[in-house]
PyMOL Python script that loads the backbone (N, CA, C, O; Angstrom):
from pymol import cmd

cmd.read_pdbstr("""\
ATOM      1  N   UNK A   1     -25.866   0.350  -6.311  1.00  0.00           N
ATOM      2  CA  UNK A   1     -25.246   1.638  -6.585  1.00  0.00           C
ATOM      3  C   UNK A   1     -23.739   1.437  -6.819  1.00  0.00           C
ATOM      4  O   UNK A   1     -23.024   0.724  -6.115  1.00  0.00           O
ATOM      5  N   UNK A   2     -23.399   2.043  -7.730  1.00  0.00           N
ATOM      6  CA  UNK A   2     -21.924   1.687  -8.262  1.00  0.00           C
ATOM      7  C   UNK A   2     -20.963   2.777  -6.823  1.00  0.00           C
ATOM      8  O   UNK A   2     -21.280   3.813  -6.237  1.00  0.00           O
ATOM      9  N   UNK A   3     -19.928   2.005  -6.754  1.00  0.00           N
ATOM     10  CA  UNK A   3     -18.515   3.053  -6.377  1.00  0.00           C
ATOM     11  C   UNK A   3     -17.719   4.452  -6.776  1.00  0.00           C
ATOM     12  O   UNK A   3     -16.610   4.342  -7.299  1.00  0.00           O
ATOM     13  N   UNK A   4     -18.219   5.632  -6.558  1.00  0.00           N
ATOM     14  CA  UNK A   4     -17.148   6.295  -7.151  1.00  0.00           C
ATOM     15  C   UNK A   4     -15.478   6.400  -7.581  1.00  0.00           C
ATOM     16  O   UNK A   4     -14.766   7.207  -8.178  1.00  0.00           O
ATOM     17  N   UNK A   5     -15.321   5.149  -6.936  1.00  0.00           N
ATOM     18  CA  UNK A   5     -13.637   4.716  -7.548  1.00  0.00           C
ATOM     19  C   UNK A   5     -14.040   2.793  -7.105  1.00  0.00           C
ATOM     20  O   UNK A   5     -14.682   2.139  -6.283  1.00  0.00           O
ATOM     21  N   UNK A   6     -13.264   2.623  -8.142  1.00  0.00           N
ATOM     22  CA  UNK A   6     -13.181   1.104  -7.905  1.00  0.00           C
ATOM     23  C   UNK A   6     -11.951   0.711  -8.333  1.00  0.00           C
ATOM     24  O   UNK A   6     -11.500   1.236  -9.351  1.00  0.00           O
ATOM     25  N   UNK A   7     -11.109  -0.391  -7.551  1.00  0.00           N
ATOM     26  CA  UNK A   7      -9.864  -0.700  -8.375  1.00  0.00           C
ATOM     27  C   UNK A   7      -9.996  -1.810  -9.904  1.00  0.00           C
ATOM     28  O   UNK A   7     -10.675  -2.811 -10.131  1.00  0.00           O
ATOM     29  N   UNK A   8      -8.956  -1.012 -10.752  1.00  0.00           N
ATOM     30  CA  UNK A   8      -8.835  -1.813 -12.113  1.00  0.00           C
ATOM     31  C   UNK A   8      -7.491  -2.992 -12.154  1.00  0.00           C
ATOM     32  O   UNK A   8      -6.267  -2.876 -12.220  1.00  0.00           O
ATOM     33  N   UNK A   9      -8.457  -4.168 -12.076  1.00  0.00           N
ATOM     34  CA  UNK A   9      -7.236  -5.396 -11.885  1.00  0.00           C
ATOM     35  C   UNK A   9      -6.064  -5.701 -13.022  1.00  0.00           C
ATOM     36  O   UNK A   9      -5.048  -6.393 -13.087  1.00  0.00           O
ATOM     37  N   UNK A  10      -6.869  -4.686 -13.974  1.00  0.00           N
ATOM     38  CA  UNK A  10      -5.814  -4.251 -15.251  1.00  0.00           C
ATOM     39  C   UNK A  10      -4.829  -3.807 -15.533  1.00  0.00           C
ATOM     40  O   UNK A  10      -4.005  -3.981 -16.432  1.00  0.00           O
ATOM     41  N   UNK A  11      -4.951  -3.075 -14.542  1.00  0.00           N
ATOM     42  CA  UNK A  11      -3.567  -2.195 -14.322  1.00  0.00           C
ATOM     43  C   UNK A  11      -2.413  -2.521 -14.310  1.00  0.00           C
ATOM     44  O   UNK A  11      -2.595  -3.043 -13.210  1.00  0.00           O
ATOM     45  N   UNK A  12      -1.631  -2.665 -14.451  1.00  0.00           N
ATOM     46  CA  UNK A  12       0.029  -3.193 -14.554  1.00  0.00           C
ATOM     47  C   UNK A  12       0.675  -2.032 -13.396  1.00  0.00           C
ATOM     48  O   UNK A  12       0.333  -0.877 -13.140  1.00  0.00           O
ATOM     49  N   UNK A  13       2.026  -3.134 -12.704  1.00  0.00           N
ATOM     50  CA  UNK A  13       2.601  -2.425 -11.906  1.00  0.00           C
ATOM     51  C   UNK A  13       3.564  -1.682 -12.195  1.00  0.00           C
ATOM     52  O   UNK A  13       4.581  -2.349 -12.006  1.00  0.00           O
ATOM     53  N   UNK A  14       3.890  -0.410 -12.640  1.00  0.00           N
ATOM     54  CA  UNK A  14       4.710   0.452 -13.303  1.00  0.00           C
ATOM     55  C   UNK A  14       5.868   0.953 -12.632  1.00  0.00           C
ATOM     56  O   UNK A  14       6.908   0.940 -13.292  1.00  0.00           O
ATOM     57  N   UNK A  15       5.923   1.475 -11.237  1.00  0.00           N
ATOM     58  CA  UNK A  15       7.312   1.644 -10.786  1.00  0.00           C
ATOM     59  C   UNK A  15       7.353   1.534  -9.251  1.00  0.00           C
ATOM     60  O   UNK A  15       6.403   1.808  -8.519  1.00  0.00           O
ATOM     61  N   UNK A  16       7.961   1.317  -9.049  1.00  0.00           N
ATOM     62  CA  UNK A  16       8.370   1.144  -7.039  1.00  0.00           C
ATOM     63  C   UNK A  16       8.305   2.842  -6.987  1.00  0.00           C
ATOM     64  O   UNK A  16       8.783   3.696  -7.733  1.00  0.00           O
ATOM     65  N   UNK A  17       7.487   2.924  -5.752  1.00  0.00           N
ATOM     66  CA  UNK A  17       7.847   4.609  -5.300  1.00  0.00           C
ATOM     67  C   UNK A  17       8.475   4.136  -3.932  1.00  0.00           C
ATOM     68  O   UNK A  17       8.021   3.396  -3.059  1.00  0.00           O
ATOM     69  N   UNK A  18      10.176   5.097  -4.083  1.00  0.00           N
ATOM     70  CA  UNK A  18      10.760   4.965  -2.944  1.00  0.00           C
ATOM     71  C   UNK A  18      11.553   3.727  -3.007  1.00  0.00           C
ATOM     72  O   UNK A  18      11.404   2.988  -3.980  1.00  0.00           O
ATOM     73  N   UNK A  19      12.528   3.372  -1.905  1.00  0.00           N
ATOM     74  CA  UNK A  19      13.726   2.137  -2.357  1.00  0.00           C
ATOM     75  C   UNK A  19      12.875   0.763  -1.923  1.00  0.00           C
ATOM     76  O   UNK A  19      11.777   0.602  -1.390  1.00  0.00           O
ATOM     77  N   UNK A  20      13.676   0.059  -2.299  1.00  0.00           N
ATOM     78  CA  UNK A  20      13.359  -1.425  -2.422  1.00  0.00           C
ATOM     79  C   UNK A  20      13.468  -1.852  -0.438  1.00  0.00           C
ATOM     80  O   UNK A  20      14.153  -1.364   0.461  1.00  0.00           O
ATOM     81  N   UNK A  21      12.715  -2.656  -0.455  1.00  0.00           N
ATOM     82  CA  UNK A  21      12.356  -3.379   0.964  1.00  0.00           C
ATOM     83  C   UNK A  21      14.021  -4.010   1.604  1.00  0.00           C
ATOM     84  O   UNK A  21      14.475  -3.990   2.748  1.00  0.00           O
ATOM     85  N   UNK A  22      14.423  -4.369   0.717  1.00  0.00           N
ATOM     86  CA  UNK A  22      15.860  -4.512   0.965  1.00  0.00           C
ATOM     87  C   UNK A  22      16.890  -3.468   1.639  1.00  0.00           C
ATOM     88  O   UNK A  22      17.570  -3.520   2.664  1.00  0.00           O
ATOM     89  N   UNK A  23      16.670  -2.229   0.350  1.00  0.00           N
ATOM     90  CA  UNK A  23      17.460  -1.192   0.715  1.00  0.00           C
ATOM     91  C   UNK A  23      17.795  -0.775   2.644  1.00  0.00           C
ATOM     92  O   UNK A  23      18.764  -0.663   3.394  1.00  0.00           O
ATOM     93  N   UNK A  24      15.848  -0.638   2.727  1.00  0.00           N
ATOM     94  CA  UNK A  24      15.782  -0.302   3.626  1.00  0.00           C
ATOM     95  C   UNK A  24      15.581  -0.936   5.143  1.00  0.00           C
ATOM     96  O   UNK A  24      14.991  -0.644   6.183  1.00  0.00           O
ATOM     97  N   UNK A  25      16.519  -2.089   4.577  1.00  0.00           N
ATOM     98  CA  UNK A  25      16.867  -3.348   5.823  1.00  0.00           C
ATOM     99  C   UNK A  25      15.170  -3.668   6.345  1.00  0.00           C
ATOM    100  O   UNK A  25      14.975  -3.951   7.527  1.00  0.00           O
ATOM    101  N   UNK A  26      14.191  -3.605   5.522  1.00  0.00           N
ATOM    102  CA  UNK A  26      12.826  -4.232   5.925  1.00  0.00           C
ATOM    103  C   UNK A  26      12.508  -5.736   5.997  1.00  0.00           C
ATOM    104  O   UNK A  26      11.462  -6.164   6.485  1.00  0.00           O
ATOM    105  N   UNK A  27      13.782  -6.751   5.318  1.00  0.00           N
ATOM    106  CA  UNK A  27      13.208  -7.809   4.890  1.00  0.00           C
ATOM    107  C   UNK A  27      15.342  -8.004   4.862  1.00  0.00           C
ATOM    108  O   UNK A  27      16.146  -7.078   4.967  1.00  0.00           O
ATOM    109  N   UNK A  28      15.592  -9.188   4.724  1.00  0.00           N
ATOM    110  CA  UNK A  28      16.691  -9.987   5.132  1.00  0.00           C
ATOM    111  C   UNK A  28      17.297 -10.359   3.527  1.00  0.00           C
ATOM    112  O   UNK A  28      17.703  -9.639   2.615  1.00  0.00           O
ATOM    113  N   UNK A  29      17.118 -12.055   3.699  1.00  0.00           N
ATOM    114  CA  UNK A  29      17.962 -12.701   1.878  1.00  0.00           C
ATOM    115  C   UNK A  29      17.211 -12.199   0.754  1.00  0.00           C
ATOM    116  O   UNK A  29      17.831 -12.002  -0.291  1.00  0.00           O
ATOM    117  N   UNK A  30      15.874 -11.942   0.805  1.00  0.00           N
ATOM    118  CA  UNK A  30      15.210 -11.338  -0.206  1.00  0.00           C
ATOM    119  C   UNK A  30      14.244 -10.450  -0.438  1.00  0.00           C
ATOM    120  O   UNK A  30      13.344 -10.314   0.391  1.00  0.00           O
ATOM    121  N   UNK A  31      14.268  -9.861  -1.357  1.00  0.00           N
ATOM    122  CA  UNK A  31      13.695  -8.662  -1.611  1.00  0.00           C
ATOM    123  C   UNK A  31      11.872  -8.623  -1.392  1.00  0.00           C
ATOM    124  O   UNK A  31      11.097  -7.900  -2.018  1.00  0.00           O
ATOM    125  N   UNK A  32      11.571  -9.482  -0.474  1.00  0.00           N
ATOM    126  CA  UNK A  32       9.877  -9.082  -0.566  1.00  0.00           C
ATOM    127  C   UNK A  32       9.342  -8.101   0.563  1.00  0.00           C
ATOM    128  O   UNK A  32       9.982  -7.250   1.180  1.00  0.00           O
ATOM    129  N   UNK A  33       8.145  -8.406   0.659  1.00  0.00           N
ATOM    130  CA  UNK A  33       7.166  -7.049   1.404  1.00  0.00           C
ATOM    131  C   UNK A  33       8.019  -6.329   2.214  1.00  0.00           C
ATOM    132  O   UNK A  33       9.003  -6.965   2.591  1.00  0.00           O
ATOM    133  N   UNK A  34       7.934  -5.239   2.574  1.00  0.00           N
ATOM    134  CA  UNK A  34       6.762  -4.831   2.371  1.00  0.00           C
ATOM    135  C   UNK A  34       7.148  -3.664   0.866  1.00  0.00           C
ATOM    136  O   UNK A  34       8.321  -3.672   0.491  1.00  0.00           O
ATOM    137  N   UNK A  35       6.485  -3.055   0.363  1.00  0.00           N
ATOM    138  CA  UNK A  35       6.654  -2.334  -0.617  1.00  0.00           C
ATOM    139  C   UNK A  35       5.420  -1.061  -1.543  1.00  0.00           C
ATOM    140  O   UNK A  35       4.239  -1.382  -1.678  1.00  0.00           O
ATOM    141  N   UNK A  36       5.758  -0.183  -1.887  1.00  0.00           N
ATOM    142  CA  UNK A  36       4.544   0.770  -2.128  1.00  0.00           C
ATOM    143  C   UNK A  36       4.657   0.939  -4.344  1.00  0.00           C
ATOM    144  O   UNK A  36       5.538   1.754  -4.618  1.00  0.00           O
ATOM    145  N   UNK A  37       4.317   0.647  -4.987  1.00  0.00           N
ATOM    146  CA  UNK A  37       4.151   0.965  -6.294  1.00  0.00           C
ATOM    147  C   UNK A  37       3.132   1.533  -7.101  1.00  0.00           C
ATOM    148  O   UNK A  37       1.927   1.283  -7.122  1.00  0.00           O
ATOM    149  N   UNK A  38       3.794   2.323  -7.749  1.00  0.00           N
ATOM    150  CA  UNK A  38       2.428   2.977  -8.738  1.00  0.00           C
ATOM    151  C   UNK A  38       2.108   2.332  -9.759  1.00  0.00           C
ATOM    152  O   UNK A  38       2.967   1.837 -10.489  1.00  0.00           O
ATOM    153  N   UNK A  39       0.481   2.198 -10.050  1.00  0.00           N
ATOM    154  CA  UNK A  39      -0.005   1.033 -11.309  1.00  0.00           C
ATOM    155  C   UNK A  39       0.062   2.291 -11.956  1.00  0.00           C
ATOM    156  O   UNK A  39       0.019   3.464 -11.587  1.00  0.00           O
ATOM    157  N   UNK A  40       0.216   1.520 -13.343  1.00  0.00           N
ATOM    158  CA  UNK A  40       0.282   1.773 -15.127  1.00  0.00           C
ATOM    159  C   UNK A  40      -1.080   3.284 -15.013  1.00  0.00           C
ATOM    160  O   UNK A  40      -0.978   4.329 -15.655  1.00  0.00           O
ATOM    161  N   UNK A  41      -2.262   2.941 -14.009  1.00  0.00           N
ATOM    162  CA  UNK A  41      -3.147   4.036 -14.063  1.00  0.00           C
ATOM    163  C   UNK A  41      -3.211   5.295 -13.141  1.00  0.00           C
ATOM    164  O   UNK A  41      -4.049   6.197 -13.163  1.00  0.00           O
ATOM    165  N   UNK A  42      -2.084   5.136 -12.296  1.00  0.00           N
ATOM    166  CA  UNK A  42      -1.978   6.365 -11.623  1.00  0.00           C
ATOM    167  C   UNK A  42      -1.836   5.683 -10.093  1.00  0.00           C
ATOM    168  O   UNK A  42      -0.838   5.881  -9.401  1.00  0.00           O
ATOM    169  N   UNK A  43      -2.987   4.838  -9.651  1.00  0.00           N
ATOM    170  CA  UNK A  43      -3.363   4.525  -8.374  1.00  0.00           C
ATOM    171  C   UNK A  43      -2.228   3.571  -7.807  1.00  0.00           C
ATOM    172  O   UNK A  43      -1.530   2.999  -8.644  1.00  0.00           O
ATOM    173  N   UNK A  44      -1.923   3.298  -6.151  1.00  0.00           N
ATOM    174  CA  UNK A  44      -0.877   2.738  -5.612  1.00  0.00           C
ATOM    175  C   UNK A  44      -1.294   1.587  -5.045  1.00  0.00           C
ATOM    176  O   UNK A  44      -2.443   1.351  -4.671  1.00  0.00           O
ATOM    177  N   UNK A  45      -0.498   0.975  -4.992  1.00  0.00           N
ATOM    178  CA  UNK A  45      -0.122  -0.443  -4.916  1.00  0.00           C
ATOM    179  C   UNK A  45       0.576  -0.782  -3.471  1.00  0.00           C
ATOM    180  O   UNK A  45       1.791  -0.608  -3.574  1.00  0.00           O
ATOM    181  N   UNK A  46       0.134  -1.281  -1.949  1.00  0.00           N
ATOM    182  CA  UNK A  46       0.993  -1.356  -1.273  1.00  0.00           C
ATOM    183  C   UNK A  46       0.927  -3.024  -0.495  1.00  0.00           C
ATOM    184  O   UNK A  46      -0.090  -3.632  -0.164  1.00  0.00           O
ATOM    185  N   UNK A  47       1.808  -3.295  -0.412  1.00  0.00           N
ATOM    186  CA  UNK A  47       2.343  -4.870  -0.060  1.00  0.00           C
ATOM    187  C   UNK A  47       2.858  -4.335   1.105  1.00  0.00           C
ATOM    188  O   UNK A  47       3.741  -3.478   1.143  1.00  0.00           O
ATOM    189  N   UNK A  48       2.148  -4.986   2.333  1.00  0.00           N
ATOM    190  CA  UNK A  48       2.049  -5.082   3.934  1.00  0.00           C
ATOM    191  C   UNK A  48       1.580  -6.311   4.298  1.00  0.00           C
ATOM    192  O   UNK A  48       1.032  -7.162   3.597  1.00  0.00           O
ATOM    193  N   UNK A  49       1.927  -6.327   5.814  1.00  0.00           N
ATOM    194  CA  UNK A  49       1.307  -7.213   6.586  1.00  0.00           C
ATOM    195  C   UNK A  49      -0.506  -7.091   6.750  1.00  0.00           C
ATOM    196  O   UNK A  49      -0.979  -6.173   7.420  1.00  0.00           O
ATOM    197  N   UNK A  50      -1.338  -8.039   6.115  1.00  0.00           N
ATOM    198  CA  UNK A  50      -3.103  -7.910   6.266  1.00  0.00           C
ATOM    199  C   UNK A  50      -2.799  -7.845   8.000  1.00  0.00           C
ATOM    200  O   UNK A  50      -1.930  -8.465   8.613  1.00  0.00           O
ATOM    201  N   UNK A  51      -3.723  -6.972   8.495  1.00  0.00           N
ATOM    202  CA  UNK A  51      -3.717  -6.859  10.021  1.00  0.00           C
ATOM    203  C   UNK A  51      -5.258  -6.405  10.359  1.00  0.00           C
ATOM    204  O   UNK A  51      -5.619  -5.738  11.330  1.00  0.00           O
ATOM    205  N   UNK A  52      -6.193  -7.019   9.151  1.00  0.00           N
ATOM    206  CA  UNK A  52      -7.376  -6.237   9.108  1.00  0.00           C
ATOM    207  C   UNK A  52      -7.914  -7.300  10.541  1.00  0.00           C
ATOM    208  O   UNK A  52      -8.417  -6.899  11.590  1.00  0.00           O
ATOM    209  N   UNK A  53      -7.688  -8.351  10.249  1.00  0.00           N
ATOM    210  CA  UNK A  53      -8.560  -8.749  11.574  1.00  0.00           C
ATOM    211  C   UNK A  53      -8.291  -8.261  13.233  1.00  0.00           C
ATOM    212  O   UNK A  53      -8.848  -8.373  14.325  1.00  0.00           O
ATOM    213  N   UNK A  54      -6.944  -7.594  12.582  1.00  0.00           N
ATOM    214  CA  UNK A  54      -6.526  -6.838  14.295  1.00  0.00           C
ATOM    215  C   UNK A  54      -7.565  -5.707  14.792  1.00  0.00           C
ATOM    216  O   UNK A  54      -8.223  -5.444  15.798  1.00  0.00           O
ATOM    217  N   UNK A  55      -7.268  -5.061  13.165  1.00  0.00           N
ATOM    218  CA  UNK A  55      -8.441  -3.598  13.614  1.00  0.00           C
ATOM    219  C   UNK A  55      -9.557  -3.727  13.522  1.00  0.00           C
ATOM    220  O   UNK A  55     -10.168  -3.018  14.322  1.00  0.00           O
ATOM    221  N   UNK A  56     -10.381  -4.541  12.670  1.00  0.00           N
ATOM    222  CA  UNK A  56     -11.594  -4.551  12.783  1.00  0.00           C
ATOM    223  C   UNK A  56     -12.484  -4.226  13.540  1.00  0.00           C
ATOM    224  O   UNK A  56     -13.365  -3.377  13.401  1.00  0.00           O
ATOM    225  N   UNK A  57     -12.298  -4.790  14.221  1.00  0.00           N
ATOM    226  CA  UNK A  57     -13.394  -3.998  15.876  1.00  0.00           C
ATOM    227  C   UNK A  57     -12.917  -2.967  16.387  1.00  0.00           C
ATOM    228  O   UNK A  57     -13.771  -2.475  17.125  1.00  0.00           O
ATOM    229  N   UNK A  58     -11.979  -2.372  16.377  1.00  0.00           N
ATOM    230  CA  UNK A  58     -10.919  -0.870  16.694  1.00  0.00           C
ATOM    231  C   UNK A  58     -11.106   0.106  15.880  1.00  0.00           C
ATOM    232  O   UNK A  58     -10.891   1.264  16.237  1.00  0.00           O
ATOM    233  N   UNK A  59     -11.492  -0.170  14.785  1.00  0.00           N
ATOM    234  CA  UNK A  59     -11.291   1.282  13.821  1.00  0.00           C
ATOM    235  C   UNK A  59     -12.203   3.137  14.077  1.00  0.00           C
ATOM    236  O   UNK A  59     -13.387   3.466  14.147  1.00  0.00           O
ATOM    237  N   UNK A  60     -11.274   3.689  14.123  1.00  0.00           N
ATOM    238  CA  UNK A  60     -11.471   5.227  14.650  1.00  0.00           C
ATOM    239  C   UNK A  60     -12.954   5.810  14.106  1.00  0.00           C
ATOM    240  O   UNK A  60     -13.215   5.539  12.934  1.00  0.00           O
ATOM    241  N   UNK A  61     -13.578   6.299  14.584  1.00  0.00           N
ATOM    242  CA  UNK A  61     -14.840   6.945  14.112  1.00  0.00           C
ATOM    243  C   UNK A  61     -14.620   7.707  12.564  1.00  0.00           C
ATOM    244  O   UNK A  61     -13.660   8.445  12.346  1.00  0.00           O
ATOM    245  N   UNK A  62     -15.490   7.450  11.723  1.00  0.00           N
ATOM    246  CA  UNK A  62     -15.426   7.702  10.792  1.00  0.00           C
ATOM    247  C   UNK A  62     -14.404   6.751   9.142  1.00  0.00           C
ATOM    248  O   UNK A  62     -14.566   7.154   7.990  1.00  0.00           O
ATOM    249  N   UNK A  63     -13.609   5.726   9.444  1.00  0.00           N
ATOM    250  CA  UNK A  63     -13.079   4.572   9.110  1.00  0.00           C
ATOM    251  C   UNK A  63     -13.575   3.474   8.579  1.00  0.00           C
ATOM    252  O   UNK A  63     -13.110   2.645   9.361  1.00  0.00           O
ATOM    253  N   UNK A  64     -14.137   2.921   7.871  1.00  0.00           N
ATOM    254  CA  UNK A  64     -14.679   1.863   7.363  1.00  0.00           C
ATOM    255  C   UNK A  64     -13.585   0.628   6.570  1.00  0.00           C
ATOM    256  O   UNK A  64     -12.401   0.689   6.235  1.00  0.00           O
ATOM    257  N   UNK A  65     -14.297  -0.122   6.504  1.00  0.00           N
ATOM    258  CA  UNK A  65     -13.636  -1.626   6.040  1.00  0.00           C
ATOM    259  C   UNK A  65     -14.782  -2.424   4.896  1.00  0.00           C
ATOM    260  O   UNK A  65     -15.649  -3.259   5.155  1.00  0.00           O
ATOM    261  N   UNK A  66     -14.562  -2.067   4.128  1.00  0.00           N
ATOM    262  CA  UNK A  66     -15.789  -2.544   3.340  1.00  0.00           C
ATOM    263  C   UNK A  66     -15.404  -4.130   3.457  1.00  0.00           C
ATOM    264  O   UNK A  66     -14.626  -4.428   4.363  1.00  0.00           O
ATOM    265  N   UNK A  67     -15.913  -5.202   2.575  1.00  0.00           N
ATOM    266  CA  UNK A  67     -15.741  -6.938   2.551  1.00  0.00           C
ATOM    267  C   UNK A  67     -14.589  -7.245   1.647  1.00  0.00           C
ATOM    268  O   UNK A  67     -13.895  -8.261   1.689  1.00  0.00           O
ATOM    269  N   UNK A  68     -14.448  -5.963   0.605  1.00  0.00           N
ATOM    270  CA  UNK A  68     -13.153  -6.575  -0.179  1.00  0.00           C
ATOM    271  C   UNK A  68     -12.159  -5.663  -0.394  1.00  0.00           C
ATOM    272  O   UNK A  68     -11.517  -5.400  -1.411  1.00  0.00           O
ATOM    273  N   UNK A  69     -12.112  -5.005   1.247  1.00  0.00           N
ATOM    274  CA  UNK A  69     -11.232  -4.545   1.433  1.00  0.00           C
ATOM    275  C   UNK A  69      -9.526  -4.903   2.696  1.00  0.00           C
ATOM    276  O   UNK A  69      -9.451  -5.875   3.448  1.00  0.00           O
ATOM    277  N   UNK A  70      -8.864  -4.246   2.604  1.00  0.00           N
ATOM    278  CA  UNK A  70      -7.971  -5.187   3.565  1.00  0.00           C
ATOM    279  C   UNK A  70      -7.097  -3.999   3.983  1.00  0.00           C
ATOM    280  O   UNK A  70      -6.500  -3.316   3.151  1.00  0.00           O
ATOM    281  N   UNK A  71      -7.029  -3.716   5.676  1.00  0.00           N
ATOM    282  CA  UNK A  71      -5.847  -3.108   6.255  1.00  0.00           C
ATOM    283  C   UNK A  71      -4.586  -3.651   6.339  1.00  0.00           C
ATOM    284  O   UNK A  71      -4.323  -4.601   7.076  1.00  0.00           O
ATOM    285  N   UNK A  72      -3.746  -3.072   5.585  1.00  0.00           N
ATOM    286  CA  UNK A  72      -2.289  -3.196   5.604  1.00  0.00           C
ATOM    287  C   UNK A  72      -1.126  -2.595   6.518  1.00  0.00           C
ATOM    288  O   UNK A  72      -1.307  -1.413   6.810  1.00  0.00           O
ATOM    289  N   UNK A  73      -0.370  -2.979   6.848  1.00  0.00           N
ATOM    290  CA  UNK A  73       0.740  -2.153   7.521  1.00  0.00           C
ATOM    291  C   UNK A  73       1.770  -2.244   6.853  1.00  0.00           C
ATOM    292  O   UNK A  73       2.070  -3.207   6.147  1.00  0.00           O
ATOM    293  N   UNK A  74       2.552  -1.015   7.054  1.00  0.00           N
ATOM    294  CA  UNK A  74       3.880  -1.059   6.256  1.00  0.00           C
ATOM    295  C   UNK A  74       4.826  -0.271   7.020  1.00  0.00           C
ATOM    296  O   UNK A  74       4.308   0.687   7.594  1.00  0.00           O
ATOM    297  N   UNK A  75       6.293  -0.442   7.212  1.00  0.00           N
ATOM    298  CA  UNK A  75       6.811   0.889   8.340  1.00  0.00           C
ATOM    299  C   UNK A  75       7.022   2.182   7.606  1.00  0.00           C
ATOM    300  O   UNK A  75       6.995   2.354   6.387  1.00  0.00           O
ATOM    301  N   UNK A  76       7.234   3.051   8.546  1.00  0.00           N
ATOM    302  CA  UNK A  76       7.139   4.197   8.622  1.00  0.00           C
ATOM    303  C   UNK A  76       8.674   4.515   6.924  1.00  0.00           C
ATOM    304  O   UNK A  76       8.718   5.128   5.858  1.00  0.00           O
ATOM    305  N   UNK A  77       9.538   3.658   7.713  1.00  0.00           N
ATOM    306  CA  UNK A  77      10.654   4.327   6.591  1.00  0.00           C
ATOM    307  C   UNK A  77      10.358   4.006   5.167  1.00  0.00           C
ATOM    308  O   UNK A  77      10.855   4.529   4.169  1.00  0.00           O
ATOM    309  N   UNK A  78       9.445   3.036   5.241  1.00  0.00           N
ATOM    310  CA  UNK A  78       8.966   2.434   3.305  1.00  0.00           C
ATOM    311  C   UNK A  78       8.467   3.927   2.977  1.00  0.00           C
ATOM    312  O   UNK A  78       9.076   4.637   2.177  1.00  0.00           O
ATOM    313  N   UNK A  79       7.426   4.308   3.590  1.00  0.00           N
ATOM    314  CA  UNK A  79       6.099   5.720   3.117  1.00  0.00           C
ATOM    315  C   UNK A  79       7.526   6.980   2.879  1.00  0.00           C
ATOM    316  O   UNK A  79       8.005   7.604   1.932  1.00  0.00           O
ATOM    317  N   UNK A  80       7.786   6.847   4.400  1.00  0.00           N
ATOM    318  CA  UNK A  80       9.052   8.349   4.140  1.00  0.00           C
ATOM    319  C   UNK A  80      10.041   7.930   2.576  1.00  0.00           C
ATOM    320  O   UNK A  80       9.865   8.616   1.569  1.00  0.00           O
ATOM    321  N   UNK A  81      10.932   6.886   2.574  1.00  0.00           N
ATOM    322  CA  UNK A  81      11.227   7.096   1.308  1.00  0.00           C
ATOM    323  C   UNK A  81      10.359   6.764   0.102  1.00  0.00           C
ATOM    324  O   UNK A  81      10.832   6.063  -0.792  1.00  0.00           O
ATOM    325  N   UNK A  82       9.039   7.258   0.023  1.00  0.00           N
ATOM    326  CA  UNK A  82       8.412   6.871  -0.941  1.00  0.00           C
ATOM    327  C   UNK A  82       8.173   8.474  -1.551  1.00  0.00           C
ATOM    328  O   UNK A  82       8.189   8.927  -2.696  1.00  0.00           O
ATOM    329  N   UNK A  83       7.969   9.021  -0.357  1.00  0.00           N
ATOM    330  CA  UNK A  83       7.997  10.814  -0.372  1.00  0.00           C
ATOM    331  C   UNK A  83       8.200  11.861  -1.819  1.00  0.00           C
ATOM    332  O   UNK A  83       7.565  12.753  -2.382  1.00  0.00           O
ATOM    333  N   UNK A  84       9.509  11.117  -1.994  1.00  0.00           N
ATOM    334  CA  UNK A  84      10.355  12.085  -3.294  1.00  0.00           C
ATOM    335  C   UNK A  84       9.508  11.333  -4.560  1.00  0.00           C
ATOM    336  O   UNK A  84       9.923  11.769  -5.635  1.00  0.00           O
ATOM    337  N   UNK A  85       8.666  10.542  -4.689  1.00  0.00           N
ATOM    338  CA  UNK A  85       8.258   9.638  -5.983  1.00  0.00           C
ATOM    339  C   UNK A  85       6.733  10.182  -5.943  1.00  0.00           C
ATOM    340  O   UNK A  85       6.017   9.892  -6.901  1.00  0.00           O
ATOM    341  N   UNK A  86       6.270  10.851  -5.024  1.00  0.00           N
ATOM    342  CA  UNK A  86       4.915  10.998  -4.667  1.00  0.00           C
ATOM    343  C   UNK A  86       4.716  13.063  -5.161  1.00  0.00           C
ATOM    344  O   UNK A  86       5.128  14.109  -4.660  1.00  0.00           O
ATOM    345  N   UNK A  87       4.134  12.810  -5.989  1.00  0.00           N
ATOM    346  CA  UNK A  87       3.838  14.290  -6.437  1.00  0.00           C
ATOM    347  C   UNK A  87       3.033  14.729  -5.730  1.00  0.00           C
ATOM    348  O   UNK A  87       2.286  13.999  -5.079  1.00  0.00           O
ATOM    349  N   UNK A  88       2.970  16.599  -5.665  1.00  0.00           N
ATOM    350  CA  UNK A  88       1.869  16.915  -4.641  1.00  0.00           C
ATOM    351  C   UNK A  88       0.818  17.312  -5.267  1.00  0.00           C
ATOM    352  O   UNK A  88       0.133  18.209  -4.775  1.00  0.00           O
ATOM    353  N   UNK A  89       0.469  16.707  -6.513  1.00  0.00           N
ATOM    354  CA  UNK A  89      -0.868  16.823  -6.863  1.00  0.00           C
ATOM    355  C   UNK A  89      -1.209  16.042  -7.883  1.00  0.00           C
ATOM    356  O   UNK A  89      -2.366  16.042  -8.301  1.00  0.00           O
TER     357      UNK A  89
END
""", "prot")
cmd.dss("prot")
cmd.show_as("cartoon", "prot")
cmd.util.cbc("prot")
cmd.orient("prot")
């Protein structure tokens, strides 16, 4: 049975929503993770710490983890300034 959404590896990464990992003193000499971007098709893009093997056995009723999927973390101030880039519909 197919997925009602599946990700397209096609997609190109089109814009950072919210400031750079830098900006927001997340990361030190260079600009990597963590970070949230919108692909070329609408859907988001987020670069975190994998912490799936933390939750795995923890996850809240109703939560799933499919096999090619992966829990990420990212802090709180990446999502908040991502806010103003994020339309409400």
């Amino acid at each position: 049975m197919s997925r009602p959404w599946e990700a397209d590896p096609a997609a190109e990464l089109h814009r950072r929503l919210g400031k750079s990992p830098l900006e927001l003193g997340n990361t030190t000499a260079s600009p990597d993770c963590p970070d949230i971007w919108e692909l070329s098709n609408g859907d988001i893009a987020v670069v975190g710490r994998d912490l799936t093997d933390s939750y795995r056995n923890r996850l809240p009723e109703g939560m799933s983890l499919s096999r090619d999927e992966r829990l990420v973390v990212i802090p709180r101030n990446q999502l908040i300034s991502a806010k103003r880039d994020i339309p409400d519909a």
